[in-house]
C-alpha positions in Angstrom: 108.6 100.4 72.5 110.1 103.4 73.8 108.1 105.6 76.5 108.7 109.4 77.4 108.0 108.8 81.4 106.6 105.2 82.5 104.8 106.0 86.4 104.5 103.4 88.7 101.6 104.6 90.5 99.9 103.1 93.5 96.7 101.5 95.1 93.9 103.7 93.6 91.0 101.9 95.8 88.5 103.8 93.5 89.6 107.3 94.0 89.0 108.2 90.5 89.2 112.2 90.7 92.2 112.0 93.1 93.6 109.4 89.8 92.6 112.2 86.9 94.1 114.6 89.2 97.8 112.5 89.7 98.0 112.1 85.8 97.2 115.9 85.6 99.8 116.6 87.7 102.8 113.8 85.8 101.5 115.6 82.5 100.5 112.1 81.6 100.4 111.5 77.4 98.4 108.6 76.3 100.7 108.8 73.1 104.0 108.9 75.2 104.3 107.8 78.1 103.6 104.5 80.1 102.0 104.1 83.6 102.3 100.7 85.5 99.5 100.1 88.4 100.4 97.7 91.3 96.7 96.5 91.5 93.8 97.4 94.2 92.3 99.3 91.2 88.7 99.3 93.3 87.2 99.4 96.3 86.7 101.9 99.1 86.9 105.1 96.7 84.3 107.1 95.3 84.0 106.0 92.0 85.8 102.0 91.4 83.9 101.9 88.1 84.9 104.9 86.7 88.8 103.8 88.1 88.2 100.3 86.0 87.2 101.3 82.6 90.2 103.9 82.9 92.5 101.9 83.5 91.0 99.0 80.8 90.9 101.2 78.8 94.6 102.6 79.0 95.6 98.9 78.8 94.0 98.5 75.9 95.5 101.3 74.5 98.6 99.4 75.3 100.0 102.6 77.5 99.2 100.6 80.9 99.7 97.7 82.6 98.4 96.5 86.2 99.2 93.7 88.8 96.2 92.2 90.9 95.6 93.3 93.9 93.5 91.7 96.9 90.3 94.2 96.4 90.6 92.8 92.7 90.6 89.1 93.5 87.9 89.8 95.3 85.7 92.0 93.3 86.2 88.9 90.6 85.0 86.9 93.6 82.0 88.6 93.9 81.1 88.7 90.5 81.7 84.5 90.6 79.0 84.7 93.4 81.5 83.0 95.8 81.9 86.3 98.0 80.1 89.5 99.0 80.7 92.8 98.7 82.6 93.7 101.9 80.6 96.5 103.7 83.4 99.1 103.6 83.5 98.8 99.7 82.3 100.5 97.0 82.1 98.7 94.0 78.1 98.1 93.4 78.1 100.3 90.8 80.5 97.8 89.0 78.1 95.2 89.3 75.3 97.2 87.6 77.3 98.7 84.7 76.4 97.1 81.2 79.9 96.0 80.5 80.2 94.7 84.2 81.4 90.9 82.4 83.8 92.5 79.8 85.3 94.6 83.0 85.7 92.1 85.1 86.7 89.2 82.3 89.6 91.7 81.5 90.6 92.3 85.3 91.2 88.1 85.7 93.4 88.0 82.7 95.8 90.6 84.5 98.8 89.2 86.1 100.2 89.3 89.4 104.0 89.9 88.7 105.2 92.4 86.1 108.7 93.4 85.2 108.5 97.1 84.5 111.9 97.9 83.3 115.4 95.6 83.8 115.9 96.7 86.9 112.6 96.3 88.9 109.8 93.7 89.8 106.3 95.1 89.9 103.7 93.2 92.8 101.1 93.9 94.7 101.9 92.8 98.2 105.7 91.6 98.0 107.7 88.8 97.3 108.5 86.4 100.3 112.4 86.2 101.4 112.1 82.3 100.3 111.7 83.2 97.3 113.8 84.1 94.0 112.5 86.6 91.9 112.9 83.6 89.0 110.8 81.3 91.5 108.5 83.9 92.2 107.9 84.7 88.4 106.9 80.7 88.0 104.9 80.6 90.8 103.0 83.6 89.8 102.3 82.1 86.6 100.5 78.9 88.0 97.8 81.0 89.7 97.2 83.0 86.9 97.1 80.0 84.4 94.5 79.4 87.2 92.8 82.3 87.3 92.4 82.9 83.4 90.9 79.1 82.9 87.3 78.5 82.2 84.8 80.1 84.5 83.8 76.5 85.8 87.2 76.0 87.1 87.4 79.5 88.3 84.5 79.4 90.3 85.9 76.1 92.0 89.6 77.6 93.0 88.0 81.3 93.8 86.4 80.0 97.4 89.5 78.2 98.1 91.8 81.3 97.5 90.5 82.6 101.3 91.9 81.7 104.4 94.1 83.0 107.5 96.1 80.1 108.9 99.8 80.2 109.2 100.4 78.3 106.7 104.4 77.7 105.9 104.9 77.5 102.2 106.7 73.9 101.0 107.6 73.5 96.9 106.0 70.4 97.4 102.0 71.9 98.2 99.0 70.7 95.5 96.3 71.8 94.6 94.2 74.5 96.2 96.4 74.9 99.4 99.5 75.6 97.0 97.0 78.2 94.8 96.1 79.7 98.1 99.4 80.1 99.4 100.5 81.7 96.6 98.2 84.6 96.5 98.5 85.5 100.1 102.4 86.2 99.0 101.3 88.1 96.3 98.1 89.7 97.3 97.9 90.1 101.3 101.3 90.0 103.0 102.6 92.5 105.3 104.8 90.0 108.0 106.2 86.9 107.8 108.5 84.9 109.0 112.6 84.3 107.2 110.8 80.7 105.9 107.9 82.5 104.5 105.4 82.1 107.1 102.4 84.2 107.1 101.3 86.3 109.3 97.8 88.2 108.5 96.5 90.3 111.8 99.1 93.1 111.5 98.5 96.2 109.8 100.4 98.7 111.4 103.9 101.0 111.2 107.0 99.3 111.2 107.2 101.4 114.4 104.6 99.8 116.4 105.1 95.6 118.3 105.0 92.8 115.6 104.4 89.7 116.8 107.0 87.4 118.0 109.9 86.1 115.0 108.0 88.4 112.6 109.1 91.1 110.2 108.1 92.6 107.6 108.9 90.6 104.5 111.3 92.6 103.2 113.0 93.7 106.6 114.6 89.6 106.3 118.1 90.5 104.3 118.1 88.6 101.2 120.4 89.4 97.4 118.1 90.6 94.8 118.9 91.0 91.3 115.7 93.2 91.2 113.9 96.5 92.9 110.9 95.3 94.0 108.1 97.7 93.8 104.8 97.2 96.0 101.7 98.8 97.2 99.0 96.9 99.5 100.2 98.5 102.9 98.7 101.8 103.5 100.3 101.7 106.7 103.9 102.5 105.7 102.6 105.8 103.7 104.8 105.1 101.0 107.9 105.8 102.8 110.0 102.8 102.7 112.3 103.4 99.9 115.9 101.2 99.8 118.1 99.9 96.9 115.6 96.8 97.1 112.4 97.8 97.8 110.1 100.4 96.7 106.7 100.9 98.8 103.8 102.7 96.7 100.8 103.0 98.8 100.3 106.1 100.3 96.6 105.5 102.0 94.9 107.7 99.2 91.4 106.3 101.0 92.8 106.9 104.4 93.7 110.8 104.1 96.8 110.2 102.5 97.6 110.5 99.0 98.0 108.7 95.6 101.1 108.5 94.5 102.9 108.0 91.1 107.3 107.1 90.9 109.2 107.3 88.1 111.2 104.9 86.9 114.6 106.1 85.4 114.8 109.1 88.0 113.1 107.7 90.7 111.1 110.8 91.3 107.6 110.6 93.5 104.2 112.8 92.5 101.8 112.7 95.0 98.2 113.9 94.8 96.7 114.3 98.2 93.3 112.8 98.8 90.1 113.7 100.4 90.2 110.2 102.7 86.9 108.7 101.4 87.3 106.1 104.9 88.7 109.4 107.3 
């Protein structure tokens, strides 16, 4: 289908006016033009419910598409009643809401790799450097064949999806440690090591110490065939821009700003925020 503009615009975290305002801004047509979310739909924003049912809706108007993000894992986690709702977030209202199952039955059935156009790769933390974009494409697929399976096997891999060791990723891992493993990639990376360990304590700049033989994953140099594009690190303020990556998180919750980039031009709209978390 051809599309006026397609936006790929980054982690809302439930900053619903600050989202209405962006679209304003892009001129966005429902009938024309196609906008691409890299996931964190919810959380710390003023209004995640209202943020949801948009962007359902828009999906299921076939003029959007999203990745999952971490804060959507989770809030699917919460609604499993295998996790709370973290004290920062803002998402009870979700859990109130009439249509609360429909929501969050859509939200598990969303992917967590998307290929927006031939010459990018949509995610929602990165894509480790041990990793091809074809290898990453299959691996994404197993967790969400996972994720979209019954409810009773969802609510048996959901508890196992949490954890913080340094774990170093092997083709060879089963079961839930391979699930696991696989969504930190996707979902919660910032630094790793050139084999693909994890690390999870840093948050920072790219200016400030990282721990010993870490990097930011896409600081290790490694051929891709594809841009990748990325939110999840509010830290880099949606500044990192190369012929291979593409960050998209500009803190909107942290007095920064939503943003939106265009694909074809490469153009960036951004909507400053009122830093719901400032």
């Amino acid at each position: 289908m051809y599309f006026r503009h397609q936006y790929v615009i980054g982690d809302i975290q439930g900053c619903y006016t600050d989202l209405l305002a962006l679209l304003k801004r892009i001129e966005f047509d429902e009938e024309q033009d196609k906008l691409w979310f890299a996931g964190d739909i919810v959380a710390r924003g003023e209004d995640s419910l209202a943020a949801l049912r948009l962007v359902k809706r828009l999906s299921d108007q076939g003029c959007a598409d999203t990745v999952l993000g971490n804060h959507d894992i989770n809030l699917i986690a919460v609604w499993r009643g295998v996790s709370k709702i973290k004290k920062k977030d803002k998402t009870w209202a979700i859990f109130e809401a009439d249509d609360c199952d429909e929501l969050l039955n859509w939200l598990r059935f969303q992917p967590l790799l998307h290929f927006p156009d031939d010459k990018t790769v949509l995610v929602h933390a990165g894509i480790p450097p041990n990793w091809t974009i074809d290898q990453a494409k299959l691996y994404a697929n197993e967790l969400q064949n996972q994720l979209q399976g019954s409810l009773w096997h969802l609510d048996r891999l959901l508890p196992n999806l949490y954890g913080n060791d340094e774990e170093k990723w092997s083709p060879d891992l089963l079961g839930y440690e391979r699930m696991r493993q696989i969504c930190n990639y996707f979902t919660r990376m910032r630094l790793c090591q050139q084999d693909g360990t994890l690390e999870f304590g840093f948050k920072s700049t790219l200016d400030d110490k990282m721990p010993n033989g870490y990097r930011a994953w896409f600081d290790w140099q490694v051929t891709r065939e594809r841009k990748i594009l990325f939110g999840h690190w509010a830290g880099l303020k949606a500044k990192v821009a190369t012929d291979t990556v593409r960050s998209l998180d500009a803190g909107c919750v942290w007095n920064g700003a939503l943003m939106a980039y265009r694909l074809g031009d490469e153009q960036t709209f951004c909507q400053n925020c009122k830093g719901y978390l400032g």
